[in-house]
Structures are given as C-alpha cells and as structure tokens.
MMTF fields as JSON, N, C-alpha, C and O atoms, coordinates in Angstrom:
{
  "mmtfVersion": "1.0.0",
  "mmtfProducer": "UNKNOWN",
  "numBonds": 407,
  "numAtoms": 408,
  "numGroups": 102,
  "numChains": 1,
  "numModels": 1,
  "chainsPerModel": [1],
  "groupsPerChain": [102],
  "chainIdList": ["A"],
  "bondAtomList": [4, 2, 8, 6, 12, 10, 16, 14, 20, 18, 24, 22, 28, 26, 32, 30, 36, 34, 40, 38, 44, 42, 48, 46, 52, 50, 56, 54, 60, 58, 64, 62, 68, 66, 72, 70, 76, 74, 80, 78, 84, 82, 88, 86, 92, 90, 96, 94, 100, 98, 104, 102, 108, 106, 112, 110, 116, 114, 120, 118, 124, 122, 128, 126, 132, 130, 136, 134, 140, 138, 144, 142, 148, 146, 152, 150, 156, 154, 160, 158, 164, 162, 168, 166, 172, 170, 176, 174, 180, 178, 184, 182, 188, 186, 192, 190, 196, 194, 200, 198, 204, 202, 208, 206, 212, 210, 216, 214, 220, 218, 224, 222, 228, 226, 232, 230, 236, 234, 240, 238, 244, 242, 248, 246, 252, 250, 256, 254, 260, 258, 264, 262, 268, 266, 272, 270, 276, 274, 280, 278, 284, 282, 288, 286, 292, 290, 296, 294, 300, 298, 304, 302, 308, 306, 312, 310, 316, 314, 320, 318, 324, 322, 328, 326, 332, 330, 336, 334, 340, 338, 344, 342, 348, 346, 352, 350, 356, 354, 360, 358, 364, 362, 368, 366, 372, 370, 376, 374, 380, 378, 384, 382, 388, 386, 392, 390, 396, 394, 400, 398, 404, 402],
  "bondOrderList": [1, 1, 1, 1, 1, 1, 1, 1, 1, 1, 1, 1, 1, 1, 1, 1, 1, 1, 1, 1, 1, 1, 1, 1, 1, 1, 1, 1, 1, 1, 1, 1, 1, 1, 1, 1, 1, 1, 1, 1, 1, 1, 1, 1, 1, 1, 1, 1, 1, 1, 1, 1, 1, 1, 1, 1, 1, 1, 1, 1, 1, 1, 1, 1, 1, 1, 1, 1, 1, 1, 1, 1, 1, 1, 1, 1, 1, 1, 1, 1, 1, 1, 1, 1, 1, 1, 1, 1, 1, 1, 1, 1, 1, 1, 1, 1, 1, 1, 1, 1, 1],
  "groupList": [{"groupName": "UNK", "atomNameList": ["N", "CA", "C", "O"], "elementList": ["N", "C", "C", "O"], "formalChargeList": [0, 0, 0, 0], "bondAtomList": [1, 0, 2, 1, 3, 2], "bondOrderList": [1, 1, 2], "singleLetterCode": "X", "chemCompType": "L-PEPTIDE LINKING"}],
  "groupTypeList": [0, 0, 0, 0, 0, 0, 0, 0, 0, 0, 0, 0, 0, 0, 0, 0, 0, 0, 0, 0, 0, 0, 0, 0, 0, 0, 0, 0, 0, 0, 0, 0, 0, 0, 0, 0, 0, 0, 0, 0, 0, 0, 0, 0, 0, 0, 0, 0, 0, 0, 0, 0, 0, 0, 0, 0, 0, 0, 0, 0, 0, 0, 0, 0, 0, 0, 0, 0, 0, 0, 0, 0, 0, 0, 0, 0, 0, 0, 0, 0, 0, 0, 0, 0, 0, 0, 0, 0, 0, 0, 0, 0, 0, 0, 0, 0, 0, 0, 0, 0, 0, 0],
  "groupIdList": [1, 2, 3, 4, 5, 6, 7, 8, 9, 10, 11, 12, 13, 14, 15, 16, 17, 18, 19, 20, 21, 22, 23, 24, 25, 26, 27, 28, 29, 30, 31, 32, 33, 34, 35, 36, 37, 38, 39, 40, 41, 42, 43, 44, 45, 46, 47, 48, 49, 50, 51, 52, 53, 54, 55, 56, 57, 58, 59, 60, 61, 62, 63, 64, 65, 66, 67, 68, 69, 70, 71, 72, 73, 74, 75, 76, 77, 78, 79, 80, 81, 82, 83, 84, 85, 86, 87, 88, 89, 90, 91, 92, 93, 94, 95, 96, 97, 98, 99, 100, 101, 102],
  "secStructList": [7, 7, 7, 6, 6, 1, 7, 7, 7, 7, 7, 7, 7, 7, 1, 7, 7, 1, 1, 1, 7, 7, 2, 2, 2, 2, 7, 1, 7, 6, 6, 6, 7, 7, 7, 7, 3, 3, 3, 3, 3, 3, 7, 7, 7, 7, 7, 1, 1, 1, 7, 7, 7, 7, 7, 3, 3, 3, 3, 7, 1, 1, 1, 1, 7, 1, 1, 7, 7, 7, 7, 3, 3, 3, 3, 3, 3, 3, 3, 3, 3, 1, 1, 1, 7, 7, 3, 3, 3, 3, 3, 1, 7, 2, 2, 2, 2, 1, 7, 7, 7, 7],
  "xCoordList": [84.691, 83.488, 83.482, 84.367, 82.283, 82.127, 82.02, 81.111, 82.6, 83.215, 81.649, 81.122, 81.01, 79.854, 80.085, 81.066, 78.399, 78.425, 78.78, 78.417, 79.326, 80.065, 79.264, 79.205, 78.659, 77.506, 78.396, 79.617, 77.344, 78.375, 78.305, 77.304, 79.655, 80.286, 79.323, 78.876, 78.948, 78.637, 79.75, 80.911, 79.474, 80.849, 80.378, 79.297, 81.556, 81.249, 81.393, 82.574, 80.495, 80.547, 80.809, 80.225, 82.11, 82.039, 81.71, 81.631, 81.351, 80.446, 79.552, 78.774, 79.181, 77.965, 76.289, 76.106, 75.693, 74.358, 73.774, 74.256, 72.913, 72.001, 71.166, 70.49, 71.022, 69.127, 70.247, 69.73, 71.139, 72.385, 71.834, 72.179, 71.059, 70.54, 71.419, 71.687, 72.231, 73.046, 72.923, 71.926, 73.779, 73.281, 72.967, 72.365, 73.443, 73.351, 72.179, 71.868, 70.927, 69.865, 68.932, 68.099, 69.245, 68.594, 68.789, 68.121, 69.929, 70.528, 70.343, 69.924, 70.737, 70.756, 71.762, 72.028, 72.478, 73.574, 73.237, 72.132, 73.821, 73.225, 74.321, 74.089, 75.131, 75.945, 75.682, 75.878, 75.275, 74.443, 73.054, 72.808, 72.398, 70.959, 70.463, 69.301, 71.593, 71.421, 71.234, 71.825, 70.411, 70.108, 70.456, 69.64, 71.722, 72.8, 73.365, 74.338, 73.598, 74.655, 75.02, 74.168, 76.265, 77.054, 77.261, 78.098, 76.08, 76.173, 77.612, 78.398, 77.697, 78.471, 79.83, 80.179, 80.514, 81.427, 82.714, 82.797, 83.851, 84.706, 85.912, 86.183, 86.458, 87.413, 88.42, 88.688, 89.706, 90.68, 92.373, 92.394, 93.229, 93.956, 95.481, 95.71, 96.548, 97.42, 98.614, 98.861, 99.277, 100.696, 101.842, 101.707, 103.061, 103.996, 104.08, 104.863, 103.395, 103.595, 102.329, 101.656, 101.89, 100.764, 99.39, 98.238, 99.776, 98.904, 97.767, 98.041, 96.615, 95.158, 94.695, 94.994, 93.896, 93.667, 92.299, 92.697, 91.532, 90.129, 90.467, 90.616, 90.476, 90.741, 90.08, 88.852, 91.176, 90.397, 90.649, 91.666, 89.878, 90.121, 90.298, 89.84, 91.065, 91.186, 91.393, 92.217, 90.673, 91.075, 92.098, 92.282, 92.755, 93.903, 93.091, 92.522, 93.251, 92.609, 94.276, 94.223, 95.198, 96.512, 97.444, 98.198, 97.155, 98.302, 99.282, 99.97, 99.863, 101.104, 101.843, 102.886, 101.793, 101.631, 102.835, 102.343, 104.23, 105.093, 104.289, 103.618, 104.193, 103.255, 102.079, 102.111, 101.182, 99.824, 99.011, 98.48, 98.8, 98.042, 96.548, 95.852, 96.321, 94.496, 93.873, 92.992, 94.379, 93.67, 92.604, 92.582, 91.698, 90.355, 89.818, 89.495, 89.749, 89.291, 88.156, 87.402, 87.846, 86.889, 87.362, 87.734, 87.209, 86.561, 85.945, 85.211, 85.876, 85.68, 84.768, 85.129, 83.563, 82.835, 82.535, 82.718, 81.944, 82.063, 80.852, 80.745, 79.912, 79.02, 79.573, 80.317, 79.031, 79.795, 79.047, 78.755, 78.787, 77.94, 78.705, 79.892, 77.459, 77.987, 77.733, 78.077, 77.263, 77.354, 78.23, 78.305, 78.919, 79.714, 80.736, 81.808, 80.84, 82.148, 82.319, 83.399, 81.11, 81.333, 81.015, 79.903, 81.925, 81.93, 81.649, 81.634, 81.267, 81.021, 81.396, 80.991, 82.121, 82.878, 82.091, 81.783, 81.744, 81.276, 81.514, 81.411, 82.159, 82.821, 81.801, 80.666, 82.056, 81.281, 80.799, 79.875, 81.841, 81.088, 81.907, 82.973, 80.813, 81.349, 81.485, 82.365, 80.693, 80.69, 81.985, 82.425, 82.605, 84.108, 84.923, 85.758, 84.881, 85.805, 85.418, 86.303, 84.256, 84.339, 85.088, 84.924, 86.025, 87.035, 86.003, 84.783, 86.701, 86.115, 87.243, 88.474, 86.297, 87.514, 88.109, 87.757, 88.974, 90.224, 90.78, 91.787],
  "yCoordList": [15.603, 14.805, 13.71, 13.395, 13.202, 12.15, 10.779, 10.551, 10.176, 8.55, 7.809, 8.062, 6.999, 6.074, 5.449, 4.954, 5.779, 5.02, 5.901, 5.411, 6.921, 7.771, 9.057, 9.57, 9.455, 10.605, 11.613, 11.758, 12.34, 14.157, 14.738, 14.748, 15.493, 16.215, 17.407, 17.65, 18.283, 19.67, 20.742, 20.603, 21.644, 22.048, 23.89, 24.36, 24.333, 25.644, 26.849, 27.182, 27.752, 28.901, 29.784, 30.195, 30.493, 31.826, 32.719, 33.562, 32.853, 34.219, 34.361, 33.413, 35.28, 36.067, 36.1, 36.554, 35.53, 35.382, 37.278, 38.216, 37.22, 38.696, 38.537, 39.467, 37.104, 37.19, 36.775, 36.867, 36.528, 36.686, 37.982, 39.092, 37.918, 39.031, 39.753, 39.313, 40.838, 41.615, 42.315, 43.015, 42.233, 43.16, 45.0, 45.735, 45.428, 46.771, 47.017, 48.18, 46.068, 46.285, 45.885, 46.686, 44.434, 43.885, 44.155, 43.553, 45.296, 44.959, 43.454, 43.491, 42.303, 41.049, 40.621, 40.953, 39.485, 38.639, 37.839, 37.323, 37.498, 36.557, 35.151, 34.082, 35.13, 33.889, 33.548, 32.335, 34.006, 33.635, 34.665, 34.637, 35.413, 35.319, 36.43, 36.739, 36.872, 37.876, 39.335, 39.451, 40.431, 41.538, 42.238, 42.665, 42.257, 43.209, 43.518, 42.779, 44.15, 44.859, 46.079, 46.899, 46.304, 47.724, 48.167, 47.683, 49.562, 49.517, 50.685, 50.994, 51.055, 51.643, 52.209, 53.39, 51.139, 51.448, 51.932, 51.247, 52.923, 53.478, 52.136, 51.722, 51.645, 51.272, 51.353, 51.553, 51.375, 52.265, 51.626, 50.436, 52.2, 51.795, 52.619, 53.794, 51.563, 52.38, 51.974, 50.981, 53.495, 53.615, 53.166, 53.16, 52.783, 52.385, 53.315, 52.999, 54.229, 55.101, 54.792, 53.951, 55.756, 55.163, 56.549, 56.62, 57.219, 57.668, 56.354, 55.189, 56.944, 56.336, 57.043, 58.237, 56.473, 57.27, 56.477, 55.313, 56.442, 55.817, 54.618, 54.804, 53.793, 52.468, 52.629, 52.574, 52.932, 53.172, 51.837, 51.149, 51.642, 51.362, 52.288, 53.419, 51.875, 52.371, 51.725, 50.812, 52.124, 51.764, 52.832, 53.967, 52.22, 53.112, 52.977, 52.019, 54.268, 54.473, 53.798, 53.136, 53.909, 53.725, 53.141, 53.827, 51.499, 50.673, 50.61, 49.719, 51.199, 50.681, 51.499, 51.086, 52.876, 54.297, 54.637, 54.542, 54.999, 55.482, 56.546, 56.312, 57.635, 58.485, 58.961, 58.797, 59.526, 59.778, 58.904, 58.788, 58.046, 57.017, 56.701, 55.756, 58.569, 58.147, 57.272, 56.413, 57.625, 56.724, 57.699, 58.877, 56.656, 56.578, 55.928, 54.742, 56.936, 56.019, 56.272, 57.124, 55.429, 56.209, 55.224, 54.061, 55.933, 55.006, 53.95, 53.827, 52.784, 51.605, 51.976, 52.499, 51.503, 51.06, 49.733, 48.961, 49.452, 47.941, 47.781, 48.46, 46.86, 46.492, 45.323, 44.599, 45.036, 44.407, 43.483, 44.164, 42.744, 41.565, 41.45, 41.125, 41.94, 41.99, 40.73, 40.509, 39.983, 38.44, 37.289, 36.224, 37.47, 36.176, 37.018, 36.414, 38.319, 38.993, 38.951, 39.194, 38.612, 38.997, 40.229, 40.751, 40.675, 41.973, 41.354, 40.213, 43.031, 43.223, 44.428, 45.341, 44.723, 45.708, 46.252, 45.533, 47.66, 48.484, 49.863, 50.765, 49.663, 51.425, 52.138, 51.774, 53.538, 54.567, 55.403, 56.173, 55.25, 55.585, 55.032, 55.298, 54.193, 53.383, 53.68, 53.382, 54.111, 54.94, 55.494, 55.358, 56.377, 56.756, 55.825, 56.087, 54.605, 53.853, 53.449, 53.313, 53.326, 53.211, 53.535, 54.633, 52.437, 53.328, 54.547, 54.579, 55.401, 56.679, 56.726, 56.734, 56.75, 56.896, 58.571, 59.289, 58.79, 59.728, 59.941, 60.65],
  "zCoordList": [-26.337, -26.471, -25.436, -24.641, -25.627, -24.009, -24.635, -25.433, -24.422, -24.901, -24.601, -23.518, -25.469, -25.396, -23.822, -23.266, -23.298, -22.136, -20.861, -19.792, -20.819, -19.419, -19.837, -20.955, -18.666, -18.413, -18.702, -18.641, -19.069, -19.173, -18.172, -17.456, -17.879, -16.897, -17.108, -18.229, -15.829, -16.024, -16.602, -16.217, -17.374, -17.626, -16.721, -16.366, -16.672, -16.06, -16.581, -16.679, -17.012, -17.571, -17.041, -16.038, -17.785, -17.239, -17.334, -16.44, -18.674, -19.019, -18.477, -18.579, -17.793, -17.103, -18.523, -19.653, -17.767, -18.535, -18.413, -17.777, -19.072, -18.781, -17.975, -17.532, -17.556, -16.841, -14.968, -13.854, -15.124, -14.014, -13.112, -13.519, -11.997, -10.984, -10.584, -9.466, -10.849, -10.409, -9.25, -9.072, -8.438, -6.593, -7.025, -6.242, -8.224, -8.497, -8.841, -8.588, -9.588, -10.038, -8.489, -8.063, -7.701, -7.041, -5.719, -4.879, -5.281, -4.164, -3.096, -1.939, -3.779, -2.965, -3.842, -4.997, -2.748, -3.016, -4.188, -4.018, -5.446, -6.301, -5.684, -6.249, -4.904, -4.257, -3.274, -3.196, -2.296, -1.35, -0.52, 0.686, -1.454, -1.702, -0.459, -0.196, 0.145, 1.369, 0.532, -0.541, 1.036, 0.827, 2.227, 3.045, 2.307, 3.194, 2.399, 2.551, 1.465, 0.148, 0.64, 0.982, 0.719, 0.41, -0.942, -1.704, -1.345, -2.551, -2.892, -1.996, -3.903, -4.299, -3.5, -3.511, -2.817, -2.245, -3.016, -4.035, -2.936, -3.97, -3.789, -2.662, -4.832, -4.936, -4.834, -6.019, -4.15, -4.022, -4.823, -5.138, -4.996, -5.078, -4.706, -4.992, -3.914, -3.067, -4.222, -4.906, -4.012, -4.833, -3.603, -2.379, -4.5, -3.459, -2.053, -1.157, -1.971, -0.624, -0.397, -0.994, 0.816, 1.311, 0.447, 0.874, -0.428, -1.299, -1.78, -2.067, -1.745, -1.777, -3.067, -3.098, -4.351, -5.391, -5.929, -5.879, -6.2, -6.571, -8.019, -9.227, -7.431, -8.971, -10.094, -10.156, -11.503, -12.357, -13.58, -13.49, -14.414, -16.081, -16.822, -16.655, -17.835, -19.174, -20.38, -20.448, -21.455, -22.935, -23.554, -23.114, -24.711, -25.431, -26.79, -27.314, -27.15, -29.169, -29.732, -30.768, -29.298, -29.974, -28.682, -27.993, -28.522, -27.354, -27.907, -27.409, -28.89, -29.471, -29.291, -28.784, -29.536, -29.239, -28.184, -27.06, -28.097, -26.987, -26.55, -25.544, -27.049, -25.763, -26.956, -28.176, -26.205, -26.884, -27.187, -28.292, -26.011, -26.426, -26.594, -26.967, -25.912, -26.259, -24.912, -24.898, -24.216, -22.797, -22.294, -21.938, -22.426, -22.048, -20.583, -20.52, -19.266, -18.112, -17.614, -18.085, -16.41, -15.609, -13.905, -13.755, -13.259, -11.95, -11.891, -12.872, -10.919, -10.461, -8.996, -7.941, -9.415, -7.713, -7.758, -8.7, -6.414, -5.85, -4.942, -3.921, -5.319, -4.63, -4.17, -4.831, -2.469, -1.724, -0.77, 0.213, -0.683, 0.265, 1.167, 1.189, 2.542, 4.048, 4.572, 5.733, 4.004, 4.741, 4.125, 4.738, 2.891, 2.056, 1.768, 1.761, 1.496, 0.94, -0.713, -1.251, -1.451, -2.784, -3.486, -3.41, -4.134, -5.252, -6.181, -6.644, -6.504, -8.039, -8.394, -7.674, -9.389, -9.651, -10.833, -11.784, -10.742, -12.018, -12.002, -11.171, -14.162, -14.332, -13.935, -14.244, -13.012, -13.072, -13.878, -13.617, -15.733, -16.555, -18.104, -18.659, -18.372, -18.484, -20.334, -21.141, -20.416, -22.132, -22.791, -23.932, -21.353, -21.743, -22.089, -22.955, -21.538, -22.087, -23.781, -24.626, -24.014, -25.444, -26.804, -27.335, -27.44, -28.522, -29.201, -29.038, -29.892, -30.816, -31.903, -31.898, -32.786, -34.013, -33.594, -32.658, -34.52, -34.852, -33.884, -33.893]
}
C-alpha cells in the first residue's frame, strides 16, 4: 500500500491482456509498431551435437510417472520483428497439449 501523501507508483503487468494486438493476427510489431514481421518462422532447437530438431512443448497426463508419462507435444513457431527483434512464440497446435482424462 502507498503511505498518505506519496503518489502511486505504476505497477507492471505481466499478464498479457486479450485486446494486447498480437503480430499473428496483425502482422505489426505491438513494441515498436513496425509491420516488417517474419511470420511463422520454425523454431529450432540444437542437441549437444550439431543435430537441429523443431522446438517443441509438452504437457504430462502423469509428471510423477517414471515412464509412461502421457506426454503431450506439439511444435513451436515464432513470429519475428525485422526492425526491434521481438518474438512471439506460438504452439502449432495447440489443443494437443490439452490434459485428457484416462
């Protein structure tokens, strides 16, 4: 709380609003407002060798689980601003990750 007398600080949110212009719907920068976007660029990710494999997520139905854990993934793309360098990262499908019972 803010002590009588001393203005309030802005505070900073991190949660992403909905009305938040996304470059995937708008193709334009929502950080600096440029419409040079690289859309759907693949994400990659390198194993200790120089193997290249497409970055994924996953959920587990059972994290506790030694093996059979029910992993649920998909792929990672990346919309990419050619003038500031900000991403945005989104599952390619993104439903799979959803838990499912049994």
């Amino acid at each position: 709380m803010c002590s009588p007398g001393r203005p309030r600080r802005p505070v900073l949110a991190l949660a992403v609003s909905r009305a938040t212009p996304f470059m995937k719907r708008t193709n334009k920068c929502p950080k600096c407002g440029s419409t040079d976007v690289i859309a759907d660029a693949k994400a990659m990710d390198r194993s200790h060798s120089t193997n290249q494999t497409e970055f994924t997520i996953a959920t587990f139905r059972k994290p506790n689980a030694i093996i059979f854990k029910g992993q649920q993934d998909t792929a990672v793309s990346a919309w990419v601003c050619a003038e500031c360098g900000f991403v945005e990262l989104y599952a390619d499908s993104p439903k799979t990750l959803k838990m499912r019972d049994g």
